[in-house]
matplotlib code that plots the C-alpha trace (Angstrom):
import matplotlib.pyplot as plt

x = [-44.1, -45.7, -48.2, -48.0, -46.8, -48.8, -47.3, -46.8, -45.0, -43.5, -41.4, -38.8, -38.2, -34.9, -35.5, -33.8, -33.0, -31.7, -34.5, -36.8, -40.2, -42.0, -44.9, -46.7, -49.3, -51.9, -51.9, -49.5, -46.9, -43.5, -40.7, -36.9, -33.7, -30.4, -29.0, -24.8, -24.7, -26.1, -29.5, -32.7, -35.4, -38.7, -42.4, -45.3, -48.4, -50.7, -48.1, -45.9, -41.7, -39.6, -36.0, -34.5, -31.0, -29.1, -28.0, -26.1, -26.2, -29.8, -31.3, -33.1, -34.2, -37.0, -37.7, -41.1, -41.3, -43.6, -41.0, -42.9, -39.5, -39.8, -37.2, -36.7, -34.5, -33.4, -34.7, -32.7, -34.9, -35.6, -37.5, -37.9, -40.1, -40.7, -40.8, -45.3, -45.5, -45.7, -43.2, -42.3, -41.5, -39.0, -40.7, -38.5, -35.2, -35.9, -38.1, -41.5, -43.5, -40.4, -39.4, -43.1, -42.8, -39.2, -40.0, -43.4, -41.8, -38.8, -41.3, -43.5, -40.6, -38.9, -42.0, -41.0, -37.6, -38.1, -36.1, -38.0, -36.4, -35.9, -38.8, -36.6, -32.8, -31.1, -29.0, -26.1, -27.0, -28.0, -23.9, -23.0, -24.5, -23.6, -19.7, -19.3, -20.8, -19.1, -22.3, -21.3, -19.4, -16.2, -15.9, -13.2, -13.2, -16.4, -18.1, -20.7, -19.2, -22.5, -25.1, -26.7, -24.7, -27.4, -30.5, -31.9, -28.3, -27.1, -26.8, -28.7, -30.6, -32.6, -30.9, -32.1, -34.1, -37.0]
y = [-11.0, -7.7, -7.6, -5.7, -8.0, -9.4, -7.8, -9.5, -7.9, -10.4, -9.6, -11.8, -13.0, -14.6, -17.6, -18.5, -22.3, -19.9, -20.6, -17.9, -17.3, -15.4, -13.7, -12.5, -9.6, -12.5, -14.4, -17.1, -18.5, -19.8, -21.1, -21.1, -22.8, -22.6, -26.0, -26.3, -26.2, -22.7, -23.9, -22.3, -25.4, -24.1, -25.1, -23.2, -23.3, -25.0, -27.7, -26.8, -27.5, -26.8, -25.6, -22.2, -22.0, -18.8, -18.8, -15.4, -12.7, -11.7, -15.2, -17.6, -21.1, -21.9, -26.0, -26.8, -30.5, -31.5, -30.7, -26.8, -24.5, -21.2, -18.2, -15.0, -12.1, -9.7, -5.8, -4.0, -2.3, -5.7, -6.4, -10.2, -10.7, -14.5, -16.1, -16.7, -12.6, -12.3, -9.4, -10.0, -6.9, -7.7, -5.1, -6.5, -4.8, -1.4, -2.0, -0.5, 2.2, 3.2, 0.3, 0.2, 4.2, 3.3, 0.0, 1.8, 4.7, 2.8, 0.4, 3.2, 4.7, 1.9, -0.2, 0.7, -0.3, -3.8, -6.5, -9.9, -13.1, -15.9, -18.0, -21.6, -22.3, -25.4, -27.2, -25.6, -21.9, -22.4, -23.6, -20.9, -18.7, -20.0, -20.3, -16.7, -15.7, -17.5, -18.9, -22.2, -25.0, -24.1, -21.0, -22.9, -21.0, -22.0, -18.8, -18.0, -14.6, -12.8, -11.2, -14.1, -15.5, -13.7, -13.6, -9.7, -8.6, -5.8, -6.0, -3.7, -7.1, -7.7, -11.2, -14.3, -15.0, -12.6]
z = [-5.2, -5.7, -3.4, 0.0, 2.7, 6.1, 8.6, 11.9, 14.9, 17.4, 20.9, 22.2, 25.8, 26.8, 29.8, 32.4, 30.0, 27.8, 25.5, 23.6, 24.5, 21.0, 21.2, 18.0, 17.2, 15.4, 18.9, 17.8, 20.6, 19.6, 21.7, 19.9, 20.8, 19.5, 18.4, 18.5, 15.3, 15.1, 13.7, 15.5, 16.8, 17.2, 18.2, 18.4, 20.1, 17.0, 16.8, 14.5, 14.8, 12.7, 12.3, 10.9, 9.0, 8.6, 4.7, 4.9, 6.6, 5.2, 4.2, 5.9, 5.6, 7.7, 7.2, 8.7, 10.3, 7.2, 4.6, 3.9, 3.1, 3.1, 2.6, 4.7, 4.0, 6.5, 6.1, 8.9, 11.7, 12.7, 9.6, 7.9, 4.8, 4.0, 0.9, 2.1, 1.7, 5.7, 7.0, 10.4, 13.1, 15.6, 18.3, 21.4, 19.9, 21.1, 24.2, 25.0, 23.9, 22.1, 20.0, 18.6, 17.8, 16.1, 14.4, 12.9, 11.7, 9.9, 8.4, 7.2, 5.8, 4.1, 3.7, -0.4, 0.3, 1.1, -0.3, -1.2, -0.5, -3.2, -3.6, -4.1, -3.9, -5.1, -2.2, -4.4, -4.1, -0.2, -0.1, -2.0, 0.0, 3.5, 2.1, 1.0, 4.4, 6.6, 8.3, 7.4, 9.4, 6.7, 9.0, 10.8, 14.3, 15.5, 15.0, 12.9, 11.7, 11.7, 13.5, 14.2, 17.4, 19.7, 20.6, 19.6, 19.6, 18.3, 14.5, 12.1, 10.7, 14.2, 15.0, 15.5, 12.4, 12.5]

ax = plt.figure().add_subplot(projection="3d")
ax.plot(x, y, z, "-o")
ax.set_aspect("equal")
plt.show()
């Protein structure tokens, strides 16, 4: 992928169900749970479900419910760019006026800096990948081992599947 991505910014807000509420710059609404199994359920407000997967600490499965898969690699700054060439802005990390001033300046910065995510995977490499990460269920203490486990935490990869 060459081209410059679509960039969509999107703010997070944690409910009371301990559900997230999305809100995205194009209009769209999504709400996202976390399953047990440290999956991410989501549904949005033109219909679509689907479920994200965290492959490693910077790759992500996202499985829509009509078999679509697409890839997303973290960026830091709270940056994702997916597999379909959209680039999505976590602006909810740093709050306000001031997040939107931070996020824009690191993405103008790094904009060249960006690192695409695979375009396919084989059920073997997703393993792979999960395995030498310790995202996977061989993690053997019930934790995911990466920055994943909150919602908009603290990691340098903006959390929760961008």
């Amino acid at each position: 992928m060459t081209s410059k991505p679509y960039e969509v910014a999107y703010t997070d807000e944690l409910l009371t169900d301990g559900t997230v509420y999305r809100r995205y710059s194009d209009g769209r609404q999504e709400w996202r749970s976390r399953t047990p199994g440290d999956e991410v359920r989501w549904h949005d407000d033109h219909g679509r479900t689907g479920i994200d997967v965290a492959l490693g600490r910077k790759i992500v499965k996202r499985t829509h419910s009509d078999g679509v898969v697409i890839y997303g690699r973290e960026n830091g700054f709270g940056r994702t760019l997916w597999s379909d060439g959209v680039l999505t802005l976590n602006k909810s990390r740093f709050g306000g006026r001031m997040g939107a001033a931070v996020a824009g300046l690191a993405g103008a910065a790094l904009i060249g800096t960006l690192v695409y995510p695979p375009e396919a995977l084989t059920p073997e490499q997703e393993a792979d990948l999960q395995a030498n990460s310790g995202t996977g269920e061989s993690s053997g203490d019930g934790s995911s081992g990466d920055n994943y486990s909150d919602w908009g935490g603290d990691g340098d990869d903006g959390g929760d599947f961008g």
